[in-house]
C-alpha positions as CSV (number, residue, x, y, z in Angstrom):
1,X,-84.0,175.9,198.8
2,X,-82.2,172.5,198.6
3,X,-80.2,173.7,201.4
4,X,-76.9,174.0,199.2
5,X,-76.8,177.8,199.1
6,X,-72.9,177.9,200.0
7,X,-73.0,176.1,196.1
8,X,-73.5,179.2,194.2
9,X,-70.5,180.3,195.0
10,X,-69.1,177.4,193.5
11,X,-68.0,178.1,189.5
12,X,-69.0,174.7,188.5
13,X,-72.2,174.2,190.0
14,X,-73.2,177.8,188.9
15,X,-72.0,176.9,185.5
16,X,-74.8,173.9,185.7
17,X,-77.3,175.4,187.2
18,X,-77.5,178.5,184.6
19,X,-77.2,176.0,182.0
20,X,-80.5,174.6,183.1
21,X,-82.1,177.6,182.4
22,X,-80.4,178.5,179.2
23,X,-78.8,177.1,176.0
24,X,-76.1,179.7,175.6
25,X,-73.6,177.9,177.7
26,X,-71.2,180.6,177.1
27,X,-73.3,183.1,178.9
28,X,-72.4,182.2,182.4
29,X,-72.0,184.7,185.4
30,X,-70.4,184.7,188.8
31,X,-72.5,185.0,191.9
32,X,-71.2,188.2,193.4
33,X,-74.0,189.1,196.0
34,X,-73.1,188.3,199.7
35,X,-75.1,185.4,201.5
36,X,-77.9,187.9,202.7
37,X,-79.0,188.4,199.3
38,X,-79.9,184.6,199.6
39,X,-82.8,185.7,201.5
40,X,-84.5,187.4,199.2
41,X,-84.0,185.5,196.4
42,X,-84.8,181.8,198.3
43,X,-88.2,181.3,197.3
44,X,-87.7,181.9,193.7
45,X,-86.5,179.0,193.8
46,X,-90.0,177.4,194.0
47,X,-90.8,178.2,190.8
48,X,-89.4,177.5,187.6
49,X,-87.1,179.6,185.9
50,X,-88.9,182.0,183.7
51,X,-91.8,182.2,186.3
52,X,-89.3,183.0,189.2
53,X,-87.7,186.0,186.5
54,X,-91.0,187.3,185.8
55,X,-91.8,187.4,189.1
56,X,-88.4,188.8,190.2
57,X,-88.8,191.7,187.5
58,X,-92.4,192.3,188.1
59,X,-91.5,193.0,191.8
60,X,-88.6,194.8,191.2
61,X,-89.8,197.4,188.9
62,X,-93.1,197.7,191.6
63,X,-91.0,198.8,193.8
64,X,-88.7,201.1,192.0
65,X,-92.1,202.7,190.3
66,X,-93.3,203.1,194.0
67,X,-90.2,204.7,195.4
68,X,-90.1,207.3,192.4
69,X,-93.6,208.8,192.8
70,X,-92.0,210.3,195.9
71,X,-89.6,212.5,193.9
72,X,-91.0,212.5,190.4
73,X,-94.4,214.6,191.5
74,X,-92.7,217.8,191.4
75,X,-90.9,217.3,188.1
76,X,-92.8,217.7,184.7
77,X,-92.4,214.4,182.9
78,X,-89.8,213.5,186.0
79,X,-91.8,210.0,186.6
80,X,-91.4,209.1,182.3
81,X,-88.1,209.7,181.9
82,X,-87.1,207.8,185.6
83,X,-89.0,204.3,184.4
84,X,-88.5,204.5,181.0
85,X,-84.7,205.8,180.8
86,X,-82.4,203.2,178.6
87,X,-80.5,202.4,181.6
88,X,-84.0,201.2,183.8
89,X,-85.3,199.3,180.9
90,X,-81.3,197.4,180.3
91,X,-81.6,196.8,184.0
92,X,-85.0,194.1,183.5
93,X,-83.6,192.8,180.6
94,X,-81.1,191.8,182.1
95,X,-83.1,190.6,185.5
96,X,-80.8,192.4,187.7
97,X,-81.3,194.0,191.5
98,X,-80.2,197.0,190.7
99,X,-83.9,198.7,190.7
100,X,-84.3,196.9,194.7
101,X,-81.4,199.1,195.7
102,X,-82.1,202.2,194.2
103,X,-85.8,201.7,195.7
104,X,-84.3,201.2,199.0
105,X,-82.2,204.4,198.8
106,X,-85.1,206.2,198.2
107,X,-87.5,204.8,200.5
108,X,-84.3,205.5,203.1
109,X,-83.7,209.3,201.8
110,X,-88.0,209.2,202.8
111,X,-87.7,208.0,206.3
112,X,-84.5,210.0,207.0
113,X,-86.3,213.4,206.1
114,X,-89.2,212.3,207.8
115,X,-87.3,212.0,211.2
116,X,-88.0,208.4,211.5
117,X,-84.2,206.6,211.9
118,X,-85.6,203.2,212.7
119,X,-87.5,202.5,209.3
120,X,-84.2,204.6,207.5
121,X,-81.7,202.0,209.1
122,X,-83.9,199.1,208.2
123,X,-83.4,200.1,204.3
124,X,-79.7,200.9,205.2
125,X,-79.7,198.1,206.2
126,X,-81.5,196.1,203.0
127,X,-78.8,198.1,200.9
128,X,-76.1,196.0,202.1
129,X,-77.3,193.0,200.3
130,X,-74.9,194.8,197.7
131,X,-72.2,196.4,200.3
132,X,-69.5,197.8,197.6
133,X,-72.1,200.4,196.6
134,X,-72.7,201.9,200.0
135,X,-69.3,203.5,200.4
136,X,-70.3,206.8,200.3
137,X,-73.2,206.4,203.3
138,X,-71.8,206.4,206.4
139,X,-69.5,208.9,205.2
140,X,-72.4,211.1,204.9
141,X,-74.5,210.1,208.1
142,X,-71.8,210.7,210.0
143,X,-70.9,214.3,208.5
144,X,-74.6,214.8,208.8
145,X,-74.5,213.7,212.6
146,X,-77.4,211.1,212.1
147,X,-76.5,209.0,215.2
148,X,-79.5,207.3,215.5
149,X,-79.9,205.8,212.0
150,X,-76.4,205.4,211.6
151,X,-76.6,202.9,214.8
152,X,-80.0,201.4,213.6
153,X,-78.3,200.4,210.5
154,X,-75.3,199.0,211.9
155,X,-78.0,196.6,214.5
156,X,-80.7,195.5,211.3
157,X,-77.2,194.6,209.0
158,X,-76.4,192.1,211.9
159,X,-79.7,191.2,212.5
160,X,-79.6,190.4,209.1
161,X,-76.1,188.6,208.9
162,X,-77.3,186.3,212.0
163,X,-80.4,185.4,210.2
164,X,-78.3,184.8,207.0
165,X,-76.3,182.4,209.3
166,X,-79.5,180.5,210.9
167,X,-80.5,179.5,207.9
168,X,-77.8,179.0,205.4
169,X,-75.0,178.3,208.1
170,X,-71.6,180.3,208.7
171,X,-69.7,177.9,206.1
172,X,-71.4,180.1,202.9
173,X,-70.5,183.4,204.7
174,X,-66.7,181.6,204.2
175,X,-67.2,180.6,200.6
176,X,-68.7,184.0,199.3
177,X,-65.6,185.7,201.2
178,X,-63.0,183.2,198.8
179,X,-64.9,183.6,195.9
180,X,-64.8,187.3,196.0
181,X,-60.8,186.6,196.7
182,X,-60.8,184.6,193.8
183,X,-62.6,187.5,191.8
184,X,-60.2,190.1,192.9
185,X,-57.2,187.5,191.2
186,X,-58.9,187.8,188.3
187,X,-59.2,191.1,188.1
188,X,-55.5,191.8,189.0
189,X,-54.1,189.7,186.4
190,X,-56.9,190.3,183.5
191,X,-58.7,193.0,184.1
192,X,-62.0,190.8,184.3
193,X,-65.1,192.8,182.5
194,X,-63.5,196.3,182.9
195,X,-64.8,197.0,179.7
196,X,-68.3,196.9,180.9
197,X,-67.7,198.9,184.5
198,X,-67.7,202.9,185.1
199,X,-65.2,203.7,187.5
200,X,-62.0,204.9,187.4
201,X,-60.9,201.6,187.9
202,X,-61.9,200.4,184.6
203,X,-60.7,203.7,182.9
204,X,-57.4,203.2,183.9
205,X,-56.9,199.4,183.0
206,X,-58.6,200.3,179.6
207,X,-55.8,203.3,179.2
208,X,-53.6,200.6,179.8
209,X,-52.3,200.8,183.6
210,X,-52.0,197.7,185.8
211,X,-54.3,196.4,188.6
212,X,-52.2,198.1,191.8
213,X,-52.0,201.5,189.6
214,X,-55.6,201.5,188.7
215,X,-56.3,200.9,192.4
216,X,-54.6,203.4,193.4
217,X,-56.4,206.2,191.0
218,X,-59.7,204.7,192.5
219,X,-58.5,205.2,196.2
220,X,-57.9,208.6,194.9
221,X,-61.3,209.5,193.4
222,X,-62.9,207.7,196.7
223,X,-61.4,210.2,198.6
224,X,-62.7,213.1,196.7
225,X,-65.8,211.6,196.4
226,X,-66.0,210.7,200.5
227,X,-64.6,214.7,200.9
228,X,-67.5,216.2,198.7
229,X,-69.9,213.8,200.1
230,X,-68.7,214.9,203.6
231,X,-68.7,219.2,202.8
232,X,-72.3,219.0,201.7
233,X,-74.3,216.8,203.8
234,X,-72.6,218.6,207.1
235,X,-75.8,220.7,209.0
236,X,-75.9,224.4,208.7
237,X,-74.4,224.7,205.6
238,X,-76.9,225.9,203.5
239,X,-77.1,223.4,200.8
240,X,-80.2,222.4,199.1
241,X,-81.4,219.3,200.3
242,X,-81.5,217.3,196.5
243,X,-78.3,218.6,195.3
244,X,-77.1,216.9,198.6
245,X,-78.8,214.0,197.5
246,X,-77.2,214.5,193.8
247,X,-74.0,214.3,195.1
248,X,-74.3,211.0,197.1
249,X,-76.2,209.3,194.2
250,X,-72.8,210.4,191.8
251,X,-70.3,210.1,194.8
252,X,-71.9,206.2,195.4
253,X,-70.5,205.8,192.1
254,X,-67.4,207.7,191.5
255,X,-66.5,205.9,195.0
256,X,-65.6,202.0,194.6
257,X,-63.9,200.2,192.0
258,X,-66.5,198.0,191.7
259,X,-70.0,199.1,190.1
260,X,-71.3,198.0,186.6
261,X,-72.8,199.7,183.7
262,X,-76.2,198.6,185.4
263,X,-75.3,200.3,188.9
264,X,-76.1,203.6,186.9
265,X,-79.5,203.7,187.9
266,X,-78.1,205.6,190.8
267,X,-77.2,208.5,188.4
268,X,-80.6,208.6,186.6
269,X,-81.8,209.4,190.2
270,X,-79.1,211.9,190.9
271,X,-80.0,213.4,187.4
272,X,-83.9,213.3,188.5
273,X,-82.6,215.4,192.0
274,X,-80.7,218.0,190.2
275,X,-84.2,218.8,188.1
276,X,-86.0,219.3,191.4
277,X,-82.8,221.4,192.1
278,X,-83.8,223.7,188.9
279,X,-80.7,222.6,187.2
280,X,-82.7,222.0,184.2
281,X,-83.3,225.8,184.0
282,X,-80.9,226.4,182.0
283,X,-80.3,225.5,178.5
284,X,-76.9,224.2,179.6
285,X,-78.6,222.7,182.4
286,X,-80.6,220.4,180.5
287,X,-77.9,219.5,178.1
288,X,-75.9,218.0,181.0
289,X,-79.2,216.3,182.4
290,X,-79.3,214.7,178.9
291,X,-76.2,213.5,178.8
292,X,-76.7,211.8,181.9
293,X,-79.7,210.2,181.1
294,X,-78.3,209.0,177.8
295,X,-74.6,207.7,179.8
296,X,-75.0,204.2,178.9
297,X,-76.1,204.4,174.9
298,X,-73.0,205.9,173.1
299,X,-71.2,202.5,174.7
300,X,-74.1,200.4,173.9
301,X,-74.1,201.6,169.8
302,X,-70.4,202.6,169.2
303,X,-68.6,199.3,168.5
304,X,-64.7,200.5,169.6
305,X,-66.2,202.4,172.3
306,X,-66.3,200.8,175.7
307,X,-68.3,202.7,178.4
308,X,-64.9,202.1,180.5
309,X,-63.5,204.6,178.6
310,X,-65.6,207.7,179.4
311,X,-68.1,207.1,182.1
312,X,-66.0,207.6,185.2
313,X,-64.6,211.0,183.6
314,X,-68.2,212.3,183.1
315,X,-69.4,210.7,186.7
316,X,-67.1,212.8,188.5
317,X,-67.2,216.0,186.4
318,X,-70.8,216.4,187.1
319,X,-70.2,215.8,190.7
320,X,-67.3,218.1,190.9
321,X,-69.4,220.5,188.6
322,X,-72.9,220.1,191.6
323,X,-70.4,220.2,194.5
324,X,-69.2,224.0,193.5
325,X,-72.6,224.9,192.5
326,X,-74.0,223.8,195.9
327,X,-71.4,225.7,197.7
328,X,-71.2,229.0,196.1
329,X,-72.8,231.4,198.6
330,X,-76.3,231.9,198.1
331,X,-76.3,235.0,196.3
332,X,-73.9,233.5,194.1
333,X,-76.7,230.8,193.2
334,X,-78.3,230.4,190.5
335,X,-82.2,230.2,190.9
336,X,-83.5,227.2,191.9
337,X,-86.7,225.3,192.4
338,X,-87.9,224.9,196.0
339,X,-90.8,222.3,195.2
340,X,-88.4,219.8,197.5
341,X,-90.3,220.5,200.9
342,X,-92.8,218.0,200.3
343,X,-92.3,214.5,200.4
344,X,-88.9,213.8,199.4
């Protein structure tokens, strides 16, 4: 709002800012979001600081609680367990976006089924405001054939980038672009916060590997990811519709190098798609739904655990685990709900 918004990506005049807000001077954070985000989050900076977070999280949840109802109806205590999961109530303590993007890739999964590309791209579009996540999605819209949305996206991001540029100038698209090089240093030669990310990324610099191995086991997971994502969304194939969605929620994850313990919001939706899939009909079934909702907690209360070192491996087992399930042949099925056809 003072027209300094190339500033946050700036480490000292973060550092200052956030200590305006807080004592704890050693809880400081890098700014990690790309210039467009800076449009959403400009007029916070009206009001003060815990005003502008209750607002922020008041909004946020809104939305998120407004996206669910879409997918929750058909699922007995679907809506509960969605909002009040450990990882949804860590993501407003903690004021993060997270909820926003989930929200969006549900109110995008909406427009999609309804046929309606334009409204889809637009939230395609919104998703990009944190791009590392969205690896997975054009992978699917093109294996799906979804021309239209897929171009309605690609027009609203750079609608979006212009209007990022009209009012913050091209000079903070060039600082958010060396900060993140900066980042990516830190993470080659420390390993910055891998103790506190899910991918295989993190798994491997916790087993002990360096940055250009660990990359390397990532590009290899994205490409099974992007493969899976790509058999199962491709038309004609057979597949229910939410373990497609299942998939791409896991495969989102189990895709970049990049994603957070608080990025697994996308799996309590992928675990809320594979109930409306009638995975939860068997007792093995709901086991695995558990374990999903519960991902986070075993890192949370075990002291020598870090969630580094097992999330990634259970991310992609239960995507590898859905991917065969969804395409055995359908008498090789096992019985599933069909209360998908409305709404979501």
């Amino acid at each position: 709002m003072a027209g300094e918004a190339a500033s946050a990506f700036d480490p000292e005049t973060l550092v200052a800012a956030q200590s305006l807000a807080s004592d704890d001077a050693w809880q400081t954070y890098g700014w990690h979001y790309p210039p467009s985000f800076h449009l959403l989050i400009a007029p916070l900076g009206l009001l003060g600081f815990s005003a502008a977070f209750a607002v922020f999280s008041v909004c946020a949840i809104g939305v998120y609680v407004w996206a669910l109802r879409r997918v929750t109806s058909s699922i007995p205590g679907g809506f509960g367990l969605a909002v009040a999961a450990p990882l949804v109530v860590f993501v407003l303590i903690t004021g993060n976006a997270r909820l926003l993007w989930a929200a969006a890739f549900l109110f995008s999964l909406s427009f999609v089924l309804q046929g309606r590309p334009r409204p889809g791209g637009a939230m395609i579009a919104l998703m990009t405001l944190k791009p590392q996540l969205g690896l997975s999605i054009p992978v699917a819209l093109v294996a799906a054939r979804q021309w239209r949305l897929l171009l309605w996206s690609v027009v609203l991001t750079a609608a979006i980038i212009l209007l990022t540029v009209a009012a913050f100038e091209l000079d903070c698209w060039a600082r958010f672009f060396e900060a993140m090089g900066a980042t990516t240093e830190l993470y080659r030669l420390h390993g910055q916060n891998a103790v506190t990310m899910v991918t295989w990324y993190a798994f491997s610099r916790q087993a002990g590997a360096g940055h250009d191995a660990a990359i390397a086991v990532q590009l290899c997971s994205l490409a099974i990811s992007a493969g899976i994502v790509a058999l199962l969304v491709v038309p004609r194939r057979g597949v229910a519709i939410d373990l497609k969605i299942a998939a791409l929620c896991l495969a989102t994850l189990t895709a970049t190098p990049y994603v957070f313990q608080y990025e697994l919001v996308l799996e309590v939706l992928g675990a809320l798609f594979l109930a409306r899939a009638g995975t939860g009909a068997s007792l093995a079934g709901r086991f695995w739904l558990c374990v999903l909702w519960l991902l986070p907690v075993p890192g949370w209360l075990i002291g020598d655990l870090a969630i580094a070192q097992y999330a990634a491996p259970v991310l992609s087992l239960s995507l590898l685990l859905y991917a065969v399930q969804a395409l055995r042949p359908p008498a090789m099925r096992p019985s599933i709900a069909t209360s998908g056809r409305k709404g979501l």
